[in-house]
C-alpha positions as CSV (number, residue, x, y, z in Angstrom):
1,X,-40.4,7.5,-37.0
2,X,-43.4,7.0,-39.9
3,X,-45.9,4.6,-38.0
4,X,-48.2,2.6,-40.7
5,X,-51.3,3.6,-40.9
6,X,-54.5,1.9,-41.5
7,X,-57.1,4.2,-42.9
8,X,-56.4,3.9,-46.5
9,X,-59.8,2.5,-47.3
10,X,-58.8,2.6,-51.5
11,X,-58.2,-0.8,-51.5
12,X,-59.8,-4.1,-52.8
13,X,-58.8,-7.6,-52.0
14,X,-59.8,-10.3,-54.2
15,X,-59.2,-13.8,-53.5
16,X,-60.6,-17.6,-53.9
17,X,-63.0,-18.9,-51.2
18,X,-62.1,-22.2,-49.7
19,X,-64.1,-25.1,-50.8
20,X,-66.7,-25.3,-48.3
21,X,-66.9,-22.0,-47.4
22,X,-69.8,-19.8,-47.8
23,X,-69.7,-16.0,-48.5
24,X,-71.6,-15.0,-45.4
25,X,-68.6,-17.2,-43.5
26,X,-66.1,-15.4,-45.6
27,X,-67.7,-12.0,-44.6
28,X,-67.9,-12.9,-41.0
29,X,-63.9,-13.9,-40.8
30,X,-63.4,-10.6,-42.2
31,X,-65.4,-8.8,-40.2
32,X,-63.7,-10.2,-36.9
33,X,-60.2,-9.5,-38.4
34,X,-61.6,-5.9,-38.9
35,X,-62.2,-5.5,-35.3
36,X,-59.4,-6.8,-34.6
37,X,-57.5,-4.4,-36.5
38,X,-59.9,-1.8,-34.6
39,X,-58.9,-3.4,-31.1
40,X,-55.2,-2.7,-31.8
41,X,-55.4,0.6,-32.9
42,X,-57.7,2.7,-31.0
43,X,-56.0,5.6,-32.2
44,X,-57.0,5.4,-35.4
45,X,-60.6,5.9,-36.9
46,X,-62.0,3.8,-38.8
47,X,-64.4,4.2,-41.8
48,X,-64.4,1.1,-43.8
49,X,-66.1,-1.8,-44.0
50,X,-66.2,-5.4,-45.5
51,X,-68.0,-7.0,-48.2
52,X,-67.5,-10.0,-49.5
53,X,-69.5,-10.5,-53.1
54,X,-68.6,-12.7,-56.4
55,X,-66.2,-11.5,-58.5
56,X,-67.9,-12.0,-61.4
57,X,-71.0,-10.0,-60.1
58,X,-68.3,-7.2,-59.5
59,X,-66.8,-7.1,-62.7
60,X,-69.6,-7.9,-65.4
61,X,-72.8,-6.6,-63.5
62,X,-72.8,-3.1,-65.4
63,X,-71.5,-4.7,-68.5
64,X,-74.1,-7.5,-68.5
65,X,-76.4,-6.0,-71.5
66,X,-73.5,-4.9,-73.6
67,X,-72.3,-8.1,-73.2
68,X,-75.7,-10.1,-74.3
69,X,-76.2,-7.4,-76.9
70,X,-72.9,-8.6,-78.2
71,X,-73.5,-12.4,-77.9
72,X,-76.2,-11.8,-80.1
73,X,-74.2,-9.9,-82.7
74,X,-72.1,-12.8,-82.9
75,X,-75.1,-15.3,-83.1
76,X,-76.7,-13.2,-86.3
77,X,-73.2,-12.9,-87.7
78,X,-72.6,-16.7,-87.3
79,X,-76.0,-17.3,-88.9
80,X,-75.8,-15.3,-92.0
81,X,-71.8,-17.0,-92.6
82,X,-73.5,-20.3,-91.8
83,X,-76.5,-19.4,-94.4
84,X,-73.8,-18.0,-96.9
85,X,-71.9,-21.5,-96.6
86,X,-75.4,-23.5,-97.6
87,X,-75.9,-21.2,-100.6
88,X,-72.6,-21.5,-102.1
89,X,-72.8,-25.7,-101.2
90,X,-76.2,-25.4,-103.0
91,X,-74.8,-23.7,-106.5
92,X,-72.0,-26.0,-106.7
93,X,-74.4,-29.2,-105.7
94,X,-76.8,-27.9,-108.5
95,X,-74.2,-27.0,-111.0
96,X,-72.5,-30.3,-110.5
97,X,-75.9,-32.7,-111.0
98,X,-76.6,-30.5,-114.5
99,X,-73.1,-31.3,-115.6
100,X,-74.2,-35.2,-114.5
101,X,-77.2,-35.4,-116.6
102,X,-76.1,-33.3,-119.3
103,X,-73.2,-36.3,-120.0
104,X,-75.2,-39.1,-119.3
105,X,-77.7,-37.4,-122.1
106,X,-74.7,-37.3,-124.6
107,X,-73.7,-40.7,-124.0
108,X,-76.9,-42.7,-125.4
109,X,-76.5,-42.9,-129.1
């Protein structure tokens, strides 16, 4: 008979806090369901422990200077398309106003 065993301490649970619900409350429920858990297994040792901590601090917090030093790549690439875009509106705006007054030059008599 295979019994199930609760020492596999690889695993993570992620999940949505309640509205209203602190992390520090989140942490303590989790901590009494632990020992709980302890209580009805004496048999078993236990090593783990609970920590509750936002997701995004989990997922981003070694990532979080990449991540601005891409932002601003984006920002400086967005600039120099957005500076591009006023050049080329400039040339035609200043070709176009030459072409004006040229005409209206020819037309007197």
């Amino acid at each position: 008979m295979q019994t199930n065993r609760r020492t596999d301490y690889f695993l993570r649970g992620v999940a949505r806090l309640a509205p209203g619900v602190s992390i520090q409350q989140a942490e303590a429920d989790l901590c009494a369901v632990m020992d709980q858990i302890k209580r009805e297994n004496p048999r078993e040792t236990f090593e783990q422990s609970v920590k509750v901590e936002p997701f995004r601090l989990r997922t981003t917090a070694s990532l979080q200077p990449l991540l601005f030093t891409l932002l601003a790549a984006v920002g400086f690439v967005l600039l120099i398309a957005c500076a591009n875009i006023t050049n080329l509106l400039l040339v035609k705006a200043s070709a176009r106003s030459r072409g004006t007054a040229y005409s209206a030059f020819r037309a007197r008599p």
